[in-house]
C-alpha positions, 0 to 999 in steps of 0.5 A, a space after each residue: 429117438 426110440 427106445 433103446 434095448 439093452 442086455 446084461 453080459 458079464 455084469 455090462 450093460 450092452 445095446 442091442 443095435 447101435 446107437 447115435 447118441 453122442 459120446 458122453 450121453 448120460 442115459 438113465 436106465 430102468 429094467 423092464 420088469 413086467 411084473 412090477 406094474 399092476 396093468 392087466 395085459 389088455 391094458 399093456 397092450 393099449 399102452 404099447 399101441 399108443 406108444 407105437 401110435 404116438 412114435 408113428 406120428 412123430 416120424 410122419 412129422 405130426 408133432 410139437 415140440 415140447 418148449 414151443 406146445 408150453 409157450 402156446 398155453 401159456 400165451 392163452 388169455 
């Protein structure tokens, strides 16, 4: 799942594209404010190719789920 983007209109909250999230979803929103971070812009920009990075690998498959990674560590001696 990526991001979701959403715009206020008439005090509503609406998506910009749509979404397949069941009904019902409860979604937890947190406004984009760029001004409320203390990242430089260069610090920004790594953190969005990262991001973009870690989203490419999870499409090509290379990932982990996160219950299976924790029963792994904890299976370590």
């Amino acid at each position: 799942m990526h991001a979701l983007k959403a715009r206020v209109r008439n005090g509503r909250l609406v998506l910009d594209e749509p979404t397949s999230l069941p009904e019902g979803t409860e979604v937890v929103l947190v406004p984009a404010n760029d001004e409320d971070d203390e990242m430089t812009d260069e610090e920004r920009a790594e953190l969005d190719a990262a991001i973009l990075e870690g989203l490419d690998d999870v499409d090509a498959g290379r990932s982990v789920d996160a219950e299976a990674a924790i029963a792994r560590l904890r299976a370590r001696p």
